[in-house]
PDB file of N, H, CA, C and O in Angstrom:
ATOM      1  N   UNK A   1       0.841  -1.186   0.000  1.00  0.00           N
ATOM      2  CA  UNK A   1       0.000   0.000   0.000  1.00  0.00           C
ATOM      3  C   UNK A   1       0.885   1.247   0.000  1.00  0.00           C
ATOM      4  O   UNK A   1       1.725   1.393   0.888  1.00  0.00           O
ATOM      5  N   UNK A   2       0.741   2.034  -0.845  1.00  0.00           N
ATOM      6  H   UNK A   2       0.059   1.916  -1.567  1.00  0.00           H
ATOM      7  CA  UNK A   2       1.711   3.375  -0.890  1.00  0.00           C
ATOM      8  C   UNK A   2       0.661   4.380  -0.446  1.00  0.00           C
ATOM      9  O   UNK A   2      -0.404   4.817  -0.882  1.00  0.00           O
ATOM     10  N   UNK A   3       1.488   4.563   0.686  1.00  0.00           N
ATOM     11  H   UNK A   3       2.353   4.208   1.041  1.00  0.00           H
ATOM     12  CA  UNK A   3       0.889   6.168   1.512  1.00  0.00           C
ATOM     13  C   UNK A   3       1.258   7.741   0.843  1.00  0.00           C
ATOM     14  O   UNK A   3       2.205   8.180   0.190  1.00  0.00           O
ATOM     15  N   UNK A   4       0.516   8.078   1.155  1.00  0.00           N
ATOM     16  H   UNK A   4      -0.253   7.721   1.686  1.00  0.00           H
ATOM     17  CA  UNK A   4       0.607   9.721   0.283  1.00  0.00           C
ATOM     18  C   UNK A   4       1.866  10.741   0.892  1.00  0.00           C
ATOM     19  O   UNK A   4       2.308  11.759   0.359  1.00  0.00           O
ATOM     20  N   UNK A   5       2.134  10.335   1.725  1.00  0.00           N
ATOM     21  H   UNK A   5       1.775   9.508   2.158  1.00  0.00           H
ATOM     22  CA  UNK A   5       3.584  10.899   2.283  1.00  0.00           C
ATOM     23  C   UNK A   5       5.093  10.430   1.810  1.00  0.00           C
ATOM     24  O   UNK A   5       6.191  10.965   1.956  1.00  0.00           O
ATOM     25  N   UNK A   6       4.663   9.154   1.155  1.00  0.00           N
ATOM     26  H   UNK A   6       3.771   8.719   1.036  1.00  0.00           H
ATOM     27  CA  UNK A   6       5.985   7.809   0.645  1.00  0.00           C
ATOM     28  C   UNK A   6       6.356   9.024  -0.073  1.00  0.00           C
ATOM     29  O   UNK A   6       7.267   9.671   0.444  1.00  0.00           O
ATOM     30  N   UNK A   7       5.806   9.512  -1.242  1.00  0.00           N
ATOM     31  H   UNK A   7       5.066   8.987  -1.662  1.00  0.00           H
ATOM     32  CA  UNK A   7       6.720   9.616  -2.361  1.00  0.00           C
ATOM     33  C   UNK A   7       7.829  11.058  -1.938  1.00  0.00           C
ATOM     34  O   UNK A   7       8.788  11.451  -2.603  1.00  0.00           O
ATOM     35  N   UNK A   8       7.227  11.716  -0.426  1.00  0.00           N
ATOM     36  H   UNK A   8       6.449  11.396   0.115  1.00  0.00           H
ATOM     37  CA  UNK A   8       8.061  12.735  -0.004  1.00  0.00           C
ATOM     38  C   UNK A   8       9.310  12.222   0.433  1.00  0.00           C
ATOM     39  O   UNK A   8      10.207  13.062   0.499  1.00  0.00           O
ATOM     40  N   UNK A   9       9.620  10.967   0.774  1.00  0.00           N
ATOM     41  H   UNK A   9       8.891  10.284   0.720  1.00  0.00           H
ATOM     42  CA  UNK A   9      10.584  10.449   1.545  1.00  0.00           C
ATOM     43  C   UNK A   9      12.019  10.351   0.458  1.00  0.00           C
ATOM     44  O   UNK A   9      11.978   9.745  -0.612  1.00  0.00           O
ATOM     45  N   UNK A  10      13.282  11.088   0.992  1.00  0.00           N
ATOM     46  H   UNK A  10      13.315  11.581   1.862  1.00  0.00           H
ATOM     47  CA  UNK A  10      14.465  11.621   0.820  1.00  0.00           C
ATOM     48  C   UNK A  10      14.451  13.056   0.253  1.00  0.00           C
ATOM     49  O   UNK A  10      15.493  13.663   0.005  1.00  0.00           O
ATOM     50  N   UNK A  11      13.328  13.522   0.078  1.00  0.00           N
ATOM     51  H   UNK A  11      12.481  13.028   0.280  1.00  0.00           H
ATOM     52  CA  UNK A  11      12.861  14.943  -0.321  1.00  0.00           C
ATOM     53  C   UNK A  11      12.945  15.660   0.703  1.00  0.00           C
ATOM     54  O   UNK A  11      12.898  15.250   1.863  1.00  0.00           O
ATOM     55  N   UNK A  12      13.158  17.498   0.115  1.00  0.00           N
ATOM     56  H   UNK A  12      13.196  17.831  -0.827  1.00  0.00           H
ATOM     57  CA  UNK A  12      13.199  18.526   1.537  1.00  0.00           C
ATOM     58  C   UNK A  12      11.477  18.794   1.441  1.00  0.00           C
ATOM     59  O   UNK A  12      10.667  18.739   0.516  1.00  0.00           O
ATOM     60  N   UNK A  13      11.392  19.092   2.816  1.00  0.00           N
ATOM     61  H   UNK A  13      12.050  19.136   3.567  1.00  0.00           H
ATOM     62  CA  UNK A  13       9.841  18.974   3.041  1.00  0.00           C
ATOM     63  C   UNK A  13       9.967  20.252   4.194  1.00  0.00           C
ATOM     64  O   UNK A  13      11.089  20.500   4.634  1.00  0.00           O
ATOM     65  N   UNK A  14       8.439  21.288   4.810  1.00  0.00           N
ATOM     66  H   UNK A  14       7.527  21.087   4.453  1.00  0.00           H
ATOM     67  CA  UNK A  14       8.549  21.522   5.715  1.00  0.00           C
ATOM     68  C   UNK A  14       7.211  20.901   6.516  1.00  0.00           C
ATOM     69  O   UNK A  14       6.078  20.771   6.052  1.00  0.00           O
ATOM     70  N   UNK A  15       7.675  20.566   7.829  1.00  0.00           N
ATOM     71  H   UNK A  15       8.596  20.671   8.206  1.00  0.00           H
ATOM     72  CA  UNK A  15       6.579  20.112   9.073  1.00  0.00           C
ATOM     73  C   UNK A  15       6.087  21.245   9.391  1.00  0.00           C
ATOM     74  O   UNK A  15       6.868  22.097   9.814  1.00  0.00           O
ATOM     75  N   UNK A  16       4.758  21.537   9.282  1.00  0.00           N
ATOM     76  H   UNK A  16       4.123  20.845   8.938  1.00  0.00           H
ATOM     77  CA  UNK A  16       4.316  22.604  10.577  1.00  0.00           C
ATOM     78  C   UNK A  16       3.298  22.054  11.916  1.00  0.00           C
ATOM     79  O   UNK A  16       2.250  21.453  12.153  1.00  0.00           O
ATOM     80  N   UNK A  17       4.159  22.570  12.401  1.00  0.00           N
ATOM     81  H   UNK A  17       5.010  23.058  12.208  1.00  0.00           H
ATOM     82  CA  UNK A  17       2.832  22.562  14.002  1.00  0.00           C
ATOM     83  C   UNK A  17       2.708  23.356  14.651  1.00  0.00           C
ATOM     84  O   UNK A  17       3.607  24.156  14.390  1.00  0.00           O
ATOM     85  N   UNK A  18       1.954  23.812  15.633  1.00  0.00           N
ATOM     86  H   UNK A  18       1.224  23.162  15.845  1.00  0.00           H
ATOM     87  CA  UNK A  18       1.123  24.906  16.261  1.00  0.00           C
ATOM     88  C   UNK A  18       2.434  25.387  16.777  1.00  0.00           C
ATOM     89  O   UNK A  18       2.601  26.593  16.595  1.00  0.00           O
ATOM     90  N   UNK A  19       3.405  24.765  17.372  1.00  0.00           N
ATOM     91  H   UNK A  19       3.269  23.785  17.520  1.00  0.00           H
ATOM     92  CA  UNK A  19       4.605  25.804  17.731  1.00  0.00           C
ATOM     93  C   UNK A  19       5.980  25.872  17.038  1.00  0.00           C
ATOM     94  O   UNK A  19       6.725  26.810  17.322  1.00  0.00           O
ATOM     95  N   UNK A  20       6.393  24.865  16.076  1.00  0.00           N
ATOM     96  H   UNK A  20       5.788  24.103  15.845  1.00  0.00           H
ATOM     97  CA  UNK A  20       7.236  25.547  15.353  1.00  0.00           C
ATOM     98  C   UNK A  20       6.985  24.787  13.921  1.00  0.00           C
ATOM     99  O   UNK A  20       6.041  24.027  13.703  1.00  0.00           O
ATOM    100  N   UNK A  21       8.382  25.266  12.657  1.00  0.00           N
ATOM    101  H   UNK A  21       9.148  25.883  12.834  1.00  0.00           H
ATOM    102  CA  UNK A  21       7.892  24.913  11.375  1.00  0.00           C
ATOM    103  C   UNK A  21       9.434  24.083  11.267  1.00  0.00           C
ATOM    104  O   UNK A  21      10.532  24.608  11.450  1.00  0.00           O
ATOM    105  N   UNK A  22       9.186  22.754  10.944  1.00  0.00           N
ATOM    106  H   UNK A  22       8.294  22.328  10.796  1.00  0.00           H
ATOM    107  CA  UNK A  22      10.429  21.887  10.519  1.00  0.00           C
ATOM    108  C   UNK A  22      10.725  22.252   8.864  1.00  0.00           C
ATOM    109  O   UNK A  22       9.899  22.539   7.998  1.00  0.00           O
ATOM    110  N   UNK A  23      12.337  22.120   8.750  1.00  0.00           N
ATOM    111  H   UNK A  23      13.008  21.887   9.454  1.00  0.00           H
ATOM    112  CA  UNK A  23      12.602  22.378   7.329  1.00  0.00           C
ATOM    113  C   UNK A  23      13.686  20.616   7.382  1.00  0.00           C
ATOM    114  O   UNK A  23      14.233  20.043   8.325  1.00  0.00           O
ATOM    115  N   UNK A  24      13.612  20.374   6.333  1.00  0.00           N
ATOM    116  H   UNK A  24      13.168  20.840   5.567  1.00  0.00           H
ATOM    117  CA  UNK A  24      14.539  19.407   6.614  1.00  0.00           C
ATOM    118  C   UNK A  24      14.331  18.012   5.376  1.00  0.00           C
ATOM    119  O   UNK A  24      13.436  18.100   4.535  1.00  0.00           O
ATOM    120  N   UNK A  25      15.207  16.862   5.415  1.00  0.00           N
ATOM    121  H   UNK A  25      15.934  16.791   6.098  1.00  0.00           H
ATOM    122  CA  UNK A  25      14.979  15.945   4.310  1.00  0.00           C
ATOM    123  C   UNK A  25      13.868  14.729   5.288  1.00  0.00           C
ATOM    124  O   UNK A  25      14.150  14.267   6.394  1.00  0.00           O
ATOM    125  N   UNK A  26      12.895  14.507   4.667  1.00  0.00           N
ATOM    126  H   UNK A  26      12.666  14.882   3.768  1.00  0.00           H
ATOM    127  CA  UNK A  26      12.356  13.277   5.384  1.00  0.00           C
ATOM    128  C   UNK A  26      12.744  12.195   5.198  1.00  0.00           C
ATOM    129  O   UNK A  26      12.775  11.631   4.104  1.00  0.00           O
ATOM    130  N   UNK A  27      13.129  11.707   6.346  1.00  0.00           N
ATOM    131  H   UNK A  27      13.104  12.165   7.235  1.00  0.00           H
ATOM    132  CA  UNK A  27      13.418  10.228   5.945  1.00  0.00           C
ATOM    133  C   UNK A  27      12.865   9.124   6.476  1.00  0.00           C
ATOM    134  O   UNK A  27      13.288   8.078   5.984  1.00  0.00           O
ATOM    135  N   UNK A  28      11.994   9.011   7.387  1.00  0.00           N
ATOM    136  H   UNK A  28      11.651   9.861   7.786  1.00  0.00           H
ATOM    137  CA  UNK A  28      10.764   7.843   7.521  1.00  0.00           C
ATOM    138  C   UNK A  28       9.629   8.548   8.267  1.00  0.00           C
ATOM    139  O   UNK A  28       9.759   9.575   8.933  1.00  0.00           O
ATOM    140  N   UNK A  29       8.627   7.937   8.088  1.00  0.00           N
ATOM    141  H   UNK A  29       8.521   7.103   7.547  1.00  0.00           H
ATOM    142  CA  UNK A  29       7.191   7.813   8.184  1.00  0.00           C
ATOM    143  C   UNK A  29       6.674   6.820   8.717  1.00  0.00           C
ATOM    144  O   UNK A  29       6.583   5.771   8.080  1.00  0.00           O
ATOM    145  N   UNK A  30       6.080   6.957  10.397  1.00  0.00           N
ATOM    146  H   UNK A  30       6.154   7.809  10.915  1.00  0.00           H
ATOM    147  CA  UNK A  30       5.479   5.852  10.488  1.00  0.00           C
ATOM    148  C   UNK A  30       4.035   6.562  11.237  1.00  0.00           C
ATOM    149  O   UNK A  30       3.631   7.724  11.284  1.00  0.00           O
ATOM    150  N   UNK A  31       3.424   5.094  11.851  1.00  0.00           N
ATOM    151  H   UNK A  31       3.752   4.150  11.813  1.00  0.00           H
ATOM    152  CA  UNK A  31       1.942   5.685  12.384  1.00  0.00           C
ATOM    153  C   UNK A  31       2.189   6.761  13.368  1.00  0.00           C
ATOM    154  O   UNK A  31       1.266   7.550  13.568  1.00  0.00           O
ATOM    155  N   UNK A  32       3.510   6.935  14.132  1.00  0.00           N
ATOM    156  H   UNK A  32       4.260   6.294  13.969  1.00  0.00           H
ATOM    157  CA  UNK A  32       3.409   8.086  15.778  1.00  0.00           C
ATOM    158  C   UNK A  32       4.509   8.933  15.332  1.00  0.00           C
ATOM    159  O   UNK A  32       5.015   9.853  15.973  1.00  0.00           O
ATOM    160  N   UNK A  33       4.826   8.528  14.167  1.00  0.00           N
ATOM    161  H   UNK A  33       4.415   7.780  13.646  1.00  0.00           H
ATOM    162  CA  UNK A  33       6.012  10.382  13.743  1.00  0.00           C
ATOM    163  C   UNK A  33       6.669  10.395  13.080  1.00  0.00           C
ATOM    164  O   UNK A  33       7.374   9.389  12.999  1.00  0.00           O
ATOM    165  N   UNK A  34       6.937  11.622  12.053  1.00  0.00           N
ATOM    166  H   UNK A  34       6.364  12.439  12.118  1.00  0.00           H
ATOM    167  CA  UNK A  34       7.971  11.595  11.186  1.00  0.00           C
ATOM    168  C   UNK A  34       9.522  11.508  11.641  1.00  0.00           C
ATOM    169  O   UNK A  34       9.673  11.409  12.859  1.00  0.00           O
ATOM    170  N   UNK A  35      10.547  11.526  10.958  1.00  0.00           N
ATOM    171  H   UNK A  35      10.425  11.606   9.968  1.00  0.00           H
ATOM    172  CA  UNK A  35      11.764  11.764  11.407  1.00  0.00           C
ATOM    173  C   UNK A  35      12.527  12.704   9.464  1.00  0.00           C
ATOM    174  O   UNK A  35      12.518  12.624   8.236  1.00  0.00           O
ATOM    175  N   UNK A  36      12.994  13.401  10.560  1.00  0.00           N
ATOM    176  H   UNK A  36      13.002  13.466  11.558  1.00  0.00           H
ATOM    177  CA  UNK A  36      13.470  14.397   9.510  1.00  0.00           C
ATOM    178  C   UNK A  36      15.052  14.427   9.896  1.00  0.00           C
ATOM    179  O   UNK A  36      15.589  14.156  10.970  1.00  0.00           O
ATOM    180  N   UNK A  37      15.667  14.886   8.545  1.00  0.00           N
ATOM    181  H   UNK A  37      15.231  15.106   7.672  1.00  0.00           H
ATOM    182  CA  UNK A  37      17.573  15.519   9.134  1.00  0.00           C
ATOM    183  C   UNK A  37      17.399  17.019   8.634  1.00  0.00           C
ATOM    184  O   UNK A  37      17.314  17.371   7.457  1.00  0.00           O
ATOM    185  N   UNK A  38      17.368  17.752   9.649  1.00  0.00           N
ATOM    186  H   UNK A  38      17.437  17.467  10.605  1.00  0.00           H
ATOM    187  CA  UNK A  38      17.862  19.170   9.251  1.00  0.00           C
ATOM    188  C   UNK A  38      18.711  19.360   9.751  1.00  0.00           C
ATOM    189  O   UNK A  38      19.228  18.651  10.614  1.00  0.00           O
ATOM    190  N   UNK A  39      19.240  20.813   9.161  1.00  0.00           N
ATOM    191  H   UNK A  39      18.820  21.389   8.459  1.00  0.00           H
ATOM    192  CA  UNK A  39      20.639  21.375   9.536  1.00  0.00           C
ATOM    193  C   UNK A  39      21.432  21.486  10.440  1.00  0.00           C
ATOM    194  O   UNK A  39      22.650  21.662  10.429  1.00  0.00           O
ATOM    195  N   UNK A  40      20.341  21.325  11.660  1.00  0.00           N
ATOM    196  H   UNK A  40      19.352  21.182  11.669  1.00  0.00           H
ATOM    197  CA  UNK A  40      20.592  21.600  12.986  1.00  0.00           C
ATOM    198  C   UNK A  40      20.288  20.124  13.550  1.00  0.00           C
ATOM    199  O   UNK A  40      19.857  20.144  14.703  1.00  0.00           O
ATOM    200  N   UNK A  41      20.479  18.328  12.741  1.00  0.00           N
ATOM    201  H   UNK A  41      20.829  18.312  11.804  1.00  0.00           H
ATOM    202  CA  UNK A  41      20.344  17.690  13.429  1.00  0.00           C
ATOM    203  C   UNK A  41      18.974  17.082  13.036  1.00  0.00           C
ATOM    204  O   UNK A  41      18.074  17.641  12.409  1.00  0.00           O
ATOM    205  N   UNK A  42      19.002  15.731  13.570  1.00  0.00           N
ATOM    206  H   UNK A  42      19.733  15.277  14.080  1.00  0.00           H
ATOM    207  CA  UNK A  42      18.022  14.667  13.470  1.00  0.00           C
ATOM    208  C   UNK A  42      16.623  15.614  14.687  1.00  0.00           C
ATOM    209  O   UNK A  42      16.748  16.301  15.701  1.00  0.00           O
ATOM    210  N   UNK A  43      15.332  15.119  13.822  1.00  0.00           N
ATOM    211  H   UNK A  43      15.230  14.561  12.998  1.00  0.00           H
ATOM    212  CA  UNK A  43      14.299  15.382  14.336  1.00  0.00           C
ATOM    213  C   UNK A  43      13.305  14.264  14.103  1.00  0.00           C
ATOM    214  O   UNK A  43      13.205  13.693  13.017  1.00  0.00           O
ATOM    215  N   UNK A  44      12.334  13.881  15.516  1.00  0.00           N
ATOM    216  H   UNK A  44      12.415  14.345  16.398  1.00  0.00           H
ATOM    217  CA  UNK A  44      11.268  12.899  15.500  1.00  0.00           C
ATOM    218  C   UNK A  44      10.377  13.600  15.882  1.00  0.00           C
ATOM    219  O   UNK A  44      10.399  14.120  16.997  1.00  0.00           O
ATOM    220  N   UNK A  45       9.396  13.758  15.020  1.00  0.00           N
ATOM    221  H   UNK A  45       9.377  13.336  14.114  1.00  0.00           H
ATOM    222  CA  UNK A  45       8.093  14.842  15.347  1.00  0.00           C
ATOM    223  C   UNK A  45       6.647  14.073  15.586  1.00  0.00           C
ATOM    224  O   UNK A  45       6.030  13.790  14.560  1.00  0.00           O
ATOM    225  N   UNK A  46       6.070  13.720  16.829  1.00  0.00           N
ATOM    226  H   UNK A  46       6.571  13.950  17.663  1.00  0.00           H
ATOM    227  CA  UNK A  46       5.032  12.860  16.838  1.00  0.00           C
ATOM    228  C   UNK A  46       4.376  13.426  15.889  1.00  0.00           C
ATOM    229  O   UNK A  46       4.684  14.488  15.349  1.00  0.00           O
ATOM    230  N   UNK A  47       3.382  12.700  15.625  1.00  0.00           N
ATOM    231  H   UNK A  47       3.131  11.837  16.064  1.00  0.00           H
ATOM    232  CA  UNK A  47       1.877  12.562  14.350  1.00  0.00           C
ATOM    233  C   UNK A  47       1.205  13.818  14.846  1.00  0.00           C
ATOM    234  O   UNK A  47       1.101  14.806  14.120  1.00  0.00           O
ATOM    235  N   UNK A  48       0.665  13.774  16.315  1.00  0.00           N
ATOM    236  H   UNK A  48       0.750  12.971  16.905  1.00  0.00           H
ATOM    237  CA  UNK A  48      -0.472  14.082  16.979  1.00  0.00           C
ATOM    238  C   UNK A  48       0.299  15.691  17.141  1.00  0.00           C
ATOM    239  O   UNK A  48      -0.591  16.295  17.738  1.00  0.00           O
ATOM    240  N   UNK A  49       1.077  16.375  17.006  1.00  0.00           N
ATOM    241  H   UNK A  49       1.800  15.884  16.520  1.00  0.00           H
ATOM    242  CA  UNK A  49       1.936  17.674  17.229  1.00  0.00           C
ATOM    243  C   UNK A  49       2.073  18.214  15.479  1.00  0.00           C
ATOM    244  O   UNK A  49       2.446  19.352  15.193  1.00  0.00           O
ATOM    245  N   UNK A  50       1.688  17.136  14.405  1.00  0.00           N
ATOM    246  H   UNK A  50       1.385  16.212  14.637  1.00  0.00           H
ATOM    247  CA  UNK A  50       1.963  18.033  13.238  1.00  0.00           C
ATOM    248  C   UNK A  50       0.205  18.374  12.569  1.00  0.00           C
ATOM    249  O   UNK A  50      -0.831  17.745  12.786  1.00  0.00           O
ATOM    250  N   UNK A  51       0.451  19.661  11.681  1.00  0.00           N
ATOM    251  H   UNK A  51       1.292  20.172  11.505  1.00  0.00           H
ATOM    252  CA  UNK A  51      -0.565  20.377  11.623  1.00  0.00           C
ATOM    253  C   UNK A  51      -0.626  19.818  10.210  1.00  0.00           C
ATOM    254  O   UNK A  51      -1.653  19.252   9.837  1.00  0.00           O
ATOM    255  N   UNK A  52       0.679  19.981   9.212  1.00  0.00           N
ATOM    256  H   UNK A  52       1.514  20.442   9.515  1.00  0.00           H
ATOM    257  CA  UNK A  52       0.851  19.867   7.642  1.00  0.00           C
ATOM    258  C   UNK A  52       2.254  19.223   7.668  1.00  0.00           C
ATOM    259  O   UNK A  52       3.078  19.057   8.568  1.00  0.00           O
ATOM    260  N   UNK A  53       2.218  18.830   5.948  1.00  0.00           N
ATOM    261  H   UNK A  53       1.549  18.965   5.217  1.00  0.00           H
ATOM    262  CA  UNK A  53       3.389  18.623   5.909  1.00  0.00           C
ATOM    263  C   UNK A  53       3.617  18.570   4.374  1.00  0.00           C
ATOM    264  O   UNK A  53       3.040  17.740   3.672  1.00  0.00           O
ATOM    265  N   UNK A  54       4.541  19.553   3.852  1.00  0.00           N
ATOM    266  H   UNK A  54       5.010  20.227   4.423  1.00  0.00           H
ATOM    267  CA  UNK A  54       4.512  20.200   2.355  1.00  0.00           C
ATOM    268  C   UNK A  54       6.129  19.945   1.506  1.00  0.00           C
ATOM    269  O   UNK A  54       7.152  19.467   1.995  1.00  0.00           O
ATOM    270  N   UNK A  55       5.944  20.355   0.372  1.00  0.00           N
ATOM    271  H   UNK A  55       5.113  20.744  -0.025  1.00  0.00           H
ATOM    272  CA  UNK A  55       7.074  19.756  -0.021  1.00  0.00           C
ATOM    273  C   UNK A  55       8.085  21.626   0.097  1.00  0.00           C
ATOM    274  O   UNK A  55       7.659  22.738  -0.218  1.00  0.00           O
ATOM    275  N   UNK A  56       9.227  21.289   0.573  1.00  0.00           N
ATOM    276  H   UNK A  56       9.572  20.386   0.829  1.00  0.00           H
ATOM    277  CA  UNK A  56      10.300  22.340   0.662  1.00  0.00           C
ATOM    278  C   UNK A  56      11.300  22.290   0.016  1.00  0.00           C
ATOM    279  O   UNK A  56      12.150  23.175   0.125  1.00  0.00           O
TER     280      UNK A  56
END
């Protein structure tokens, strides 16, 4: 089953959520959070904390 987020994965993307905006490459997707590498370092952003998530 290909999820609508797959085809973002090794792409720069930004996360937004109610308190800040991730910039960064995605690199997995699961059911409780993305994980991104930005500039400043590896990020795991639960599901339930993101608002969007767009291509950057």
């Amino acid at each position: 089953m290909v999820r609508p987020l797959d085809s973002l994965i090794e792409k720069p993307v930004i996360v937004y959520t109610s308190l800040i905006d991730y910039r960064g490459i995605l690199k997995e997707v699961t059911e409780e959070a993305v994980v991104l590498r930005g500039a400043t370092g590896w990020h795991q952003i639960p599901m339930d904390r993101i608002k969007d998530i767009r291509p950057g």
